[in-house]
C-alpha positions, 0 to 999 in steps of 0.5 A, a space after each residue: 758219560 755215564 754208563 750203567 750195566 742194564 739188569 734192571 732192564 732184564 738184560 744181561 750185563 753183558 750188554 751195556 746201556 749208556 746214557 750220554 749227556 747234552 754236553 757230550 753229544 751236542 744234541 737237543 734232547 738232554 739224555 739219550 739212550 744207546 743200546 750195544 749189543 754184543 756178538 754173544 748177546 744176540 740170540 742165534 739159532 739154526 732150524 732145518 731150513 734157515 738160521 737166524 741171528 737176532 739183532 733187535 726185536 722185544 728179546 733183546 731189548 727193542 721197542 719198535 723194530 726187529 731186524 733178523 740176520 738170515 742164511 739161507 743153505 741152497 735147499 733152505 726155504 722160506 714157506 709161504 706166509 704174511 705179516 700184519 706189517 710191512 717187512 724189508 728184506 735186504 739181500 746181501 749175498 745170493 739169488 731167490 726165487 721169491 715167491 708172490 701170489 701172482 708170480 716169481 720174481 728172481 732178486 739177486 743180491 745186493 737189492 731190497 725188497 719191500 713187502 706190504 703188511 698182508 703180501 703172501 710170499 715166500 722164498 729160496 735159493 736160486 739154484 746153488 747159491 747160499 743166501 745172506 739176507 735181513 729181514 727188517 720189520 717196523 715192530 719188535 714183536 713180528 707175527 706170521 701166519 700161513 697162507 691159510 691165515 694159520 699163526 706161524 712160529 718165528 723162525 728162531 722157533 720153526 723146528 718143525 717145518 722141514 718140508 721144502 714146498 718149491 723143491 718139485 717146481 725148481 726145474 720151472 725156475 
């Protein structure tokens, strides 16, 4: 096995890039390359509202997919927003009130949520309860826009969207 230090790929030498031989993996295809990420190497940052871990996306190295580790404080949130691609939430630990154009639907964890590209929602806590959630996404560069069709900054970068929209309607949950 050969494995090499990816600076030339822009990447800290932290994060190890192996490539394994036919031999070896008893595959097919001649080379594979495996990307590992360390705790240290995936980027965390915690907003007013929801921290984040970045596990894949184009920063890290991803081509094609983006996951996002989330928590959700109990009076965090998730505004109301929409992609231009289908998006997976998988809730770990907790209930929310999530939040469509038509309605609201409770999701207590463990369950999964698939919402197709352009489904307007958004989310928070169910009463007391912290959320523990990953939002999965079929590209490495995700947009968001707002209910009006305004772009929106990634949550890793939301610093200013502190107001909770659903805290006056929390008695009707």
């Amino acid at each position: 096995m050969l494995i090499m230090y990816p600076e030339a790929a822009g990447l800290s030498s932290d994060c190890v890039t192996a490539y394994l031989s036919l031999s070896e993996l008893n595959v097919a295809e001649e080379h594979l390359m495996v990307t590992i990420l360390e705790a240290a190497e995936l980027p965390f940052r915690s907003v007013p509202r929801i921290a984040t871990r970045v596990c894949s996306d184009s920063t890290v190295g991803a081509g094609a997919t983006t996951v996002w580790e989330q928590w959700i404080e109990p009076h965090g949130f998730i505004p109301m927003h929409f992609h231009d691609t289908e998006e997976v939430l998988v809730f770990l630990e907790g209930e929310v009130v999530l939040k469509l154009k038509q309605r609201d639907v409770h999701v207590r964890a463990p369950a999964s949520v698939i919402l197709e590209a352009n489904e307007l929602h958004g989310l928070h806590p169910y009463g007391d309860d912290k959320v523990h959630l990953l939002g999965i996404f079929p590209t490495s560069t995700p947009k968001i826009w707002d209910a009006e069709g305004n772009p929106r900054p990634l949550p890793t970068n939301d610093t200013n969207t502190t107001h909770n929209p659903y805290e006056l309607n929390e008695s009707e949950d």
